[in-house]
C-alpha positions in Angstrom: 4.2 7.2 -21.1 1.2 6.1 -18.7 2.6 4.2 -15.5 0.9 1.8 -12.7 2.5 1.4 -9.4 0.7 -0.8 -7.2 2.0 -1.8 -3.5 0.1 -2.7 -0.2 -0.7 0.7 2.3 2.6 2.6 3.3 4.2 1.0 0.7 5.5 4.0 -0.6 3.2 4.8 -3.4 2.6 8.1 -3.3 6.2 9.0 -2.2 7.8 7.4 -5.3 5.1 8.9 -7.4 6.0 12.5 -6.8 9.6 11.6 -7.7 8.6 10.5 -10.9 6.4 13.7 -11.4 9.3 16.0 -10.5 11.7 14.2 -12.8 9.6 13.0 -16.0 6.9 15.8 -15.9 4.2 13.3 -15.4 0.7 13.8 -13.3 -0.2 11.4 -10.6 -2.9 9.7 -10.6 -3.8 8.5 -6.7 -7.7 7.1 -6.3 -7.0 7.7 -2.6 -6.5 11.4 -3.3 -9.5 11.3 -5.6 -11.4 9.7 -3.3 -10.8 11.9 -0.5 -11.7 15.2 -2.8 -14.4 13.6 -3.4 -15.1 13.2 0.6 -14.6 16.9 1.4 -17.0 18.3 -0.6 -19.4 16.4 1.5 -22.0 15.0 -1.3 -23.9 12.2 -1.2 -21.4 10.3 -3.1 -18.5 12.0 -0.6 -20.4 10.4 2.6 -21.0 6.9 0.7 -17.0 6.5 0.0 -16.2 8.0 3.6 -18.1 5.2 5.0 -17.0 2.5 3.2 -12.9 3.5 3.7 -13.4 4.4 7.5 -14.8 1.0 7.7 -11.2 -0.8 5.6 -13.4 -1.2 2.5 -12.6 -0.3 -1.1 -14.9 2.3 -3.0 -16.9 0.2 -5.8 -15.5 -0.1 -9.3 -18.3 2.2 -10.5 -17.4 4.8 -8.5 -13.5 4.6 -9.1 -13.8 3.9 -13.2 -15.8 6.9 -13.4 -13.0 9.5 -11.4 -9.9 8.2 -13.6 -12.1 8.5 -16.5 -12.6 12.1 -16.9 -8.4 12.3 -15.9 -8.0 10.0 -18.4 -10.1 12.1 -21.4 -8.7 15.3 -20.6 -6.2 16.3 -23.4 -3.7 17.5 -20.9 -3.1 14.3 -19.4 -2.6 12.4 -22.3 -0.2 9.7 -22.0 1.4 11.4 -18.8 0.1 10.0 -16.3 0.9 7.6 -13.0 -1.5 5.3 -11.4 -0.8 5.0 -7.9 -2.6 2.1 -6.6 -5.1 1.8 -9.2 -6.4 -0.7 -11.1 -7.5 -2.4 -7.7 -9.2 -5.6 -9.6 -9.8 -7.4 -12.8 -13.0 -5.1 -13.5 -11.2 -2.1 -13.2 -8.2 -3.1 -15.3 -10.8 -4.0 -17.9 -12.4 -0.5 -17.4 -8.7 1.3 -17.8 -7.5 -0.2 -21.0 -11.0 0.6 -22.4 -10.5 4.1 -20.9 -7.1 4.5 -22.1 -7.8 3.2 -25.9 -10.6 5.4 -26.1 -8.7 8.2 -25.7 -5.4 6.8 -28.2 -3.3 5.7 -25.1 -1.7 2.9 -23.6 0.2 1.6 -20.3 3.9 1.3 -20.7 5.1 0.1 -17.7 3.8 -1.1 -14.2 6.0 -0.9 -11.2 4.9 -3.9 -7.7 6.5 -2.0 -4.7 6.3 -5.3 -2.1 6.9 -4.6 1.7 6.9 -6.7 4.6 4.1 -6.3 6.8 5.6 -5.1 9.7 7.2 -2.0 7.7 4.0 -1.1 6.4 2.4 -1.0 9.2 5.1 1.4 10.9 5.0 3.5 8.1 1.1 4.0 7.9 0.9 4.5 11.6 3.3 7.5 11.3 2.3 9.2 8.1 0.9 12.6 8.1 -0.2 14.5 5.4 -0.4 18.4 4.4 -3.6 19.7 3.4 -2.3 22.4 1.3 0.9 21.2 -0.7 -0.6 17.8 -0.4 3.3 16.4 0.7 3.4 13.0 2.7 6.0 12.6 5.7 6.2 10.2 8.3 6.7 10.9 12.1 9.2 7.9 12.2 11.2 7.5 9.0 11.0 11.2 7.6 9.0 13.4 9.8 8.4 17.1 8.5 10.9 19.6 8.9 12.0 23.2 8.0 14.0 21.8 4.8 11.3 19.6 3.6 7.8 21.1 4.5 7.0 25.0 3.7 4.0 25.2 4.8 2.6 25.9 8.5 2.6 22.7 10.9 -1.7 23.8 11.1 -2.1 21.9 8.0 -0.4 18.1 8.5 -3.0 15.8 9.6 -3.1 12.6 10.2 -5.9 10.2 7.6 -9.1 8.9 9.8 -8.3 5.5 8.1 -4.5 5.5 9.7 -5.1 2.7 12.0 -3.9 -0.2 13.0 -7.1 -2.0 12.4 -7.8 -0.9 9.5 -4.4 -0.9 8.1 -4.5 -4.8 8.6 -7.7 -4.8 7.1 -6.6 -2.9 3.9 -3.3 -4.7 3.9 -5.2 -8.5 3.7 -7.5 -7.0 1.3 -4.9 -5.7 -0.9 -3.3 -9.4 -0.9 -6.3 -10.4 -1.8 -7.9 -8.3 -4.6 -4.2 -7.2 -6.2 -2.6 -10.5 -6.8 -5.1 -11.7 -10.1 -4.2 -7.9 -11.3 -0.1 -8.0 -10.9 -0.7 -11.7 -12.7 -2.8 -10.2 -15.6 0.2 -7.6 -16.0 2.9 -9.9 -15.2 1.7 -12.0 -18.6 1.7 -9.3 -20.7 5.2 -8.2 -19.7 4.7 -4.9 -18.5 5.0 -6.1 -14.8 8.6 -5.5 -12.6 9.0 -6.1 -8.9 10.8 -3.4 -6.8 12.0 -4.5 -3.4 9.8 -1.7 -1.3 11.5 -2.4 2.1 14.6 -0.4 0.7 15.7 3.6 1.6 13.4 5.7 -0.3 16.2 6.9 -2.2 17.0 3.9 -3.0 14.0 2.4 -4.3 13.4 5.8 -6.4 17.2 5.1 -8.2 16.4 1.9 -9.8 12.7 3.3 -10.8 14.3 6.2 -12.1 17.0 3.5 -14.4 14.2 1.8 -16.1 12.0 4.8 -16.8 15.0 6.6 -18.5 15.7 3.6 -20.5 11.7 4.0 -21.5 12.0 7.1 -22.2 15.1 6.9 -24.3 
């Protein structure tokens, strides 16, 4: 089964999807994390989408549709993967159903984490990220520790576009852009609401009911 979550910044994304993974055996799929691969190699294309996110902006739809793409055509992935944030508008939900029939595939589910602003924003401003096991924590609500982070403190760092300025920015632009797309989903039926403000645990439990009953 291919899944979408979609939720405004610190909504939780990223944290549910790696649940998912380590229950269901599915790969996620974050444009963020693309993105920012994409950003340390430093090439022309790197220091374009650098630009545009430092500054709150979205990549374009060119540049996104062509990333999930090639995830989307390698066999490995095939009908196994979650969508963590992505389709961001109408143009790229066109381009990932024409992706995704290509290739014999087809989204099952999509999961609308919503979260009052003033979580999100707490959230973001406390996240940290490691570099190596690529694990997500959050100085406030669950800050790294021996139990749940391995790897050497050298390698959490906070993201350059962890801000409150720019979360706003990114939070009213996500209001903006995402509401046509959970609409377009919501008609075809594939579209449930999960109260994001919830325990983490929480939150993953009743994701973790549906997709079972999916699955079975």
């Amino acid at each position: 089964m291919n899944l979408i979550i979609f939720g405004p910044p610190g909504a939780g994304k990223g944290t549910q999807s790696n649940n998912i993974i380590n229950n269901f055996d599915l790969k996620q799929v974050s444009t963020g994390d693309l993105l920012r691969s994409e950003i340390k190699t430093q090439t022309d294309l790197g220091k374009k989408i650098e630009s545009i996110i430092n500054s709150g902006n979205l990549a374009s739809d060119d540049v996104v549709n062509t990333l999930i793409r090639k995830i989307i055509s390698d066999p490995k992935n095939f009908n196994r993967l979650i969508f963590d944030g992505y389709p961001r508008t109408i143009s790229q939900v066109y381009s990932l159903e024409k992706s995704l029939k290509e290739f014999n595939q087809k989204v099952s589910i999509v999961f609308n984490l919503y979260v009052d602003k003033d979580i999100v924003s707490k959230r973001v401003n406390g996240r940290v990220i490691c570099t190596r096991c690529f694990g997500i924590f959050n100085v406030y609500l669950n800050p790294p520790n021996s139990k749940n982070h391995k790897c050497e403190k050298k390698y959490l760092e906070k993201r350059t576009d962890d801000n409150s300025k720019t979360i706003l920015n990114r939070y009213e632009t996500y209001v903006e852009k995402t509401k046509p797309i959970l609409d377009y989903y919501n008609k075809k039926g594939l579209l449930l609401e999960i109260d994001g403000n919830q325990k983490i645990d929480e939150i993953y439990a009743k994701i973790q009911g549906i997709l079972q009953d999916i699955r079975d």
